[in-house]
C-alpha positions in Angstrom: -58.6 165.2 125.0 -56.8 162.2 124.0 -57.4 160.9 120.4 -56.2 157.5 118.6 -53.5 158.6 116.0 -55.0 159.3 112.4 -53.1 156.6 111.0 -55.1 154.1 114.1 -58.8 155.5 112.8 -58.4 153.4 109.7 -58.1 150.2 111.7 -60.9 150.7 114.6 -64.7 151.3 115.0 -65.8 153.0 118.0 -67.6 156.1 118.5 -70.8 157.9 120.5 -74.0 155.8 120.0 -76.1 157.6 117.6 -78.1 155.0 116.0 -82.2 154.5 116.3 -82.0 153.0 119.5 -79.8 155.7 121.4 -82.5 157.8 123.4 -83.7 154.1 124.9 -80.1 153.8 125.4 -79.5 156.9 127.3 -82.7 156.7 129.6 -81.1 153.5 130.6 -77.8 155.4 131.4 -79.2 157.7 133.3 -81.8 155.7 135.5 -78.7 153.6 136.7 -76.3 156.3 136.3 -73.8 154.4 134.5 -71.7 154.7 131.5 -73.2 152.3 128.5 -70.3 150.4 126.5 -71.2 147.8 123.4 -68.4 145.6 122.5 -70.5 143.7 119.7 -68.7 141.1 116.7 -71.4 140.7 113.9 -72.1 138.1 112.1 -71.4 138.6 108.7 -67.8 138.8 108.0 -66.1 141.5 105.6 -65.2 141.0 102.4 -61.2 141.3 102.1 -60.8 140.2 98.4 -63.5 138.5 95.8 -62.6 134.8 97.4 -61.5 135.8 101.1 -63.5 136.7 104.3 -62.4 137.9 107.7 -64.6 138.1 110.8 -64.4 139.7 113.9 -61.7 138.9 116.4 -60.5 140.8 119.6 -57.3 142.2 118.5 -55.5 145.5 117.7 -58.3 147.1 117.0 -60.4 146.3 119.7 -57.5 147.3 122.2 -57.0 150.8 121.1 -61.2 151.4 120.4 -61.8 150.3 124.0 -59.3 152.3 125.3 -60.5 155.4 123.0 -64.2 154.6 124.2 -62.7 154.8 128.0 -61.2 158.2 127.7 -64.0 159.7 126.1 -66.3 158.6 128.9 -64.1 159.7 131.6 -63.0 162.8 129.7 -67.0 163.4 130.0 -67.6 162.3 132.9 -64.2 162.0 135.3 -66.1 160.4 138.6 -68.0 157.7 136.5 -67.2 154.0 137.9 -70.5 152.3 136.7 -70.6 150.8 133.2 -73.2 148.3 131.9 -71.3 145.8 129.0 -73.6 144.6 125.8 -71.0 142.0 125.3 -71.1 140.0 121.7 -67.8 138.3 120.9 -66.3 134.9 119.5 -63.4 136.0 120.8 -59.5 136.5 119.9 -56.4 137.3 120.9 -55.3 136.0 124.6 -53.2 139.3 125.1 -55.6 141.3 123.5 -58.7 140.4 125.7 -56.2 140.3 128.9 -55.4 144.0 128.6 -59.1 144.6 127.3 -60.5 143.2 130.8 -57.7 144.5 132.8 -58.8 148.5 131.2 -62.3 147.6 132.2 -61.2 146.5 136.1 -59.3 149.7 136.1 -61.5 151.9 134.8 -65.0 151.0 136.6 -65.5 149.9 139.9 -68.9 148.1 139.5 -69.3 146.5 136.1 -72.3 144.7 134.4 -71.7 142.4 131.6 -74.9 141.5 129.6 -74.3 138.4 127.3 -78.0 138.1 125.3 -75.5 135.5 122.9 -71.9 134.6 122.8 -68.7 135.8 124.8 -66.2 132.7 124.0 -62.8 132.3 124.5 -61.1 135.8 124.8 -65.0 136.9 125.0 -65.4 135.0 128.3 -62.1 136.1 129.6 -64.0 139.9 129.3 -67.1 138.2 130.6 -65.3 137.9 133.8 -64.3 141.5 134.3 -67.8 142.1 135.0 -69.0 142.0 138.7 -72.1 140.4 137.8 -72.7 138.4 134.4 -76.4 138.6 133.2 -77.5 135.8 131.2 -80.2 134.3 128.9 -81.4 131.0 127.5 -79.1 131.4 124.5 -76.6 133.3 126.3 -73.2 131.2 126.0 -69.3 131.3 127.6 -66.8 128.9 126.8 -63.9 127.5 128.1 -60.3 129.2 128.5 -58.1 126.8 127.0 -55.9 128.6 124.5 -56.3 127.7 120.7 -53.0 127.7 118.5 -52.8 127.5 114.8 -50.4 126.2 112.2 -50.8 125.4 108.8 -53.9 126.7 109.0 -55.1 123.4 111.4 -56.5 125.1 115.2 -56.2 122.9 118.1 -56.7 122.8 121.6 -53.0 123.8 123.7 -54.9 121.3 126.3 -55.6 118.8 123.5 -51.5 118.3 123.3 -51.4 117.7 127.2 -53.8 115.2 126.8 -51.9 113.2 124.5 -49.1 113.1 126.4 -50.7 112.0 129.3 -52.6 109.5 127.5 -48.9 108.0 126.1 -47.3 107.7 129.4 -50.3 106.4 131.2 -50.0 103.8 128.4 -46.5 103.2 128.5 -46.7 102.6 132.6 -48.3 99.6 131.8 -46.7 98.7 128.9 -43.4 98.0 127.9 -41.8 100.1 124.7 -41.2 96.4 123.5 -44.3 94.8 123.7 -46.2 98.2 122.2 -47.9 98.2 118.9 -46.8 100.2 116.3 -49.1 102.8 116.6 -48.5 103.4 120.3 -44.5 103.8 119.2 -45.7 105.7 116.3 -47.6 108.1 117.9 -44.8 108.5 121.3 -42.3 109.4 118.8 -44.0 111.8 116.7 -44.6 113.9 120.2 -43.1 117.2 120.5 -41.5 118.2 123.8 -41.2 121.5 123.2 -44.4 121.6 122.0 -46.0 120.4 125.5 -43.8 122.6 127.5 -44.5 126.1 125.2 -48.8 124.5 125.3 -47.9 124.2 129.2 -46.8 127.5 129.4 -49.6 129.0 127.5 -52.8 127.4 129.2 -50.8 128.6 133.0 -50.8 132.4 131.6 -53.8 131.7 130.6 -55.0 130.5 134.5 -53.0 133.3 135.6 -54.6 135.9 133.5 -58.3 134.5 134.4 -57.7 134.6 138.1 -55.8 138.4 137.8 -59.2 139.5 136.6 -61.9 137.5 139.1 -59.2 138.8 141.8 -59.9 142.5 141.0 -63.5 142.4 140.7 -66.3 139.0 140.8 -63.8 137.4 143.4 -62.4 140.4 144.9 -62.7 138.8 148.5 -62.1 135.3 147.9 -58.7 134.9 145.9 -59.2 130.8 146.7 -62.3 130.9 144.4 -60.8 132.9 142.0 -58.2 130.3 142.0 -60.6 127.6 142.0 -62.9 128.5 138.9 -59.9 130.0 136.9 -58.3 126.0 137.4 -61.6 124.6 136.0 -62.1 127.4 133.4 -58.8 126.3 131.4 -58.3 122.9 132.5 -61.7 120.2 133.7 -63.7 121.1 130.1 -63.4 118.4 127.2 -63.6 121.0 124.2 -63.1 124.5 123.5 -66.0 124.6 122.1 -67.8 123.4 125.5 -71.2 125.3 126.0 -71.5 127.2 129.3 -74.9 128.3 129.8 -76.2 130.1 132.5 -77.2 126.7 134.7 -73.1 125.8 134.6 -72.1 129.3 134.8 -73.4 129.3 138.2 -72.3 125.7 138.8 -69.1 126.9 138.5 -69.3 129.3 140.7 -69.4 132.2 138.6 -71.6 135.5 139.8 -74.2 135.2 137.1 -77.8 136.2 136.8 -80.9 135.6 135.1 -82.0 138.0 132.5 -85.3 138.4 134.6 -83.3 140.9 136.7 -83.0 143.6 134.0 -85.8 142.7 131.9 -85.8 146.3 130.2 -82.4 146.3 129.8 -82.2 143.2 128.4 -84.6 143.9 125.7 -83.0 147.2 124.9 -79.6 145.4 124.3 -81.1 142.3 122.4 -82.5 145.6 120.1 -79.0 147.0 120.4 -77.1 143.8 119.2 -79.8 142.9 116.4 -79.2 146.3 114.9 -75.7 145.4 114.7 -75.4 141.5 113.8 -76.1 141.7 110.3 -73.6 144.8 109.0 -70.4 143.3 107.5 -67.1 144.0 109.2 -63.9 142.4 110.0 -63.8 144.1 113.9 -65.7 144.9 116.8 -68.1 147.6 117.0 -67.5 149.8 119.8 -70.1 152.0 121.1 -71.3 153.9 124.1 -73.8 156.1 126.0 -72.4 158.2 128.8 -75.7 159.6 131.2 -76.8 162.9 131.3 -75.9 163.4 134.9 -74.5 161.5 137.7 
């Protein structure tokens, strides 16, 4: 049995599913003989002092409780490689949710990812270790394009490509002497180092993305794992873009209606409402292993 270090309990939430809606849970289980795994952000953030307020974000903690959840489930059950996802996140880390997906690809070899609300940003990039995405008319993804923060500002790494390319497409029409001010203003206050470490970022980014279509949705087409991980982090105008299921599978991605599972889906719309209003600054990690394979 391996166990998180005492000193790592005070930092994660994940155990065995023992709440009201665990028997519904484990008839689920066990019809599809799968494992059950609920990575699920609230909505209502802790309270860290009397004026401060974190929510959930996939970090730390969600890293070593997925990983904890994992060997419990094959410690039970070694030859498991179904899992069904409940998947409720705004997101987080870039590293985090990379190694999060990549545990997931390794672990199972047929994964379903339900999405009854929100998987953005380091969300979607677990989204997309699924081999099928199930989705809903509120159900939401978001762009890849990594998100920095200083001096407590958050912007868009693609936003600072943008603005270069907008200066030199300006400036290869006109002349640094016949600019307004504002033009020179603006080219000067531009930070090469800045583009090239934004650069950087948003191509691990694409690189991560494609690494996990590659080992599961796109595990026989690498050229469309290419092709939707390109548009994923680059061809959307916000971060904050809304990809429903209609431009899920306009993109390309493996997606389907919640029709499919309609039990399933209503059991894990239960699951997530009896989680979305408890106060906590991390994920909560649950699962269900079957009865019997």
């Amino acid at each position: 049995m391996i166990e998180i270090p005492k000193p790592m309990k005070e930092i994660v939430d994940v155990k065995k599913e023992d709440g009201k809606i665990k028997e519904e849970l484990l008839e689920r289980a066990s019809t599809h003989n799968c494992c059950i795994l609920g990575f699920i952000a609230s909505y209502r953030p802790a309270r860290i002092t009397p004026t401060k307020f974190e929510s959930a974000e996939v970090g730390l903690s969600e890293e070593f409780g997925i990983e904890q959840a994992i060997f419990d489930i094959k410690e039970k059950l070694p030859e498991i490689n179904k899992c069904f996802i409940l998947l409720n996140s705004p997101g987080g880390l870039v590293d985090s949710s990379y190694k999060i997906a990549y545990l997931l690809r390794k672990s199972f070899d047929d994964i379903t990812v339900f999405i009854p609300h929100m998987a953005l940003s380091g969300g979607t990039l677990i989204a997309l270790s699924g081999n099928t995405i199930i989705m809903g008319p509120m159900s939401q993804l978001s762009p890849l394009d990594v998100q920095l923060t200083t001096e407590g500002y958050q912007f868009s790494t693609k936003s600072v490509l943008n603005a270069f390319g907008r200066v030199e497409n300006y400036f290869s029409k006109v002349s640094v002497e016949d600019a307004p001010y504002p033009w020179k203003s603006f080219a000067d206050q531009l930070n090469p180092i800045l583009l090239e470490e934004c650069s950087s970022l948003l191509q691990t980014m694409k690189e991560y993305t494609k690494k996990i279509l590659v080992m599961g949705m796109f595990s026989e087409n690498e050229d469309k794992a290419e092709e939707i991980s390109e548009r994923l982090v680059y061809n959307f105008p916000t971060h904050d873009y809304v990809i429903n299921f209609e431009k899920a599978k306009e993109l390309g991605l493996k997606v389907e209606y919640y029709e499919k599972f309609p039990n399933e889906w209503n059991i894990f719309r239960e699951w997530l409402a009896s989680y979305a209003p408890k106060s906590t600054d991390k994920h909560f990690i649950r699962y269900i292993i079957p009865r019997k394979i």
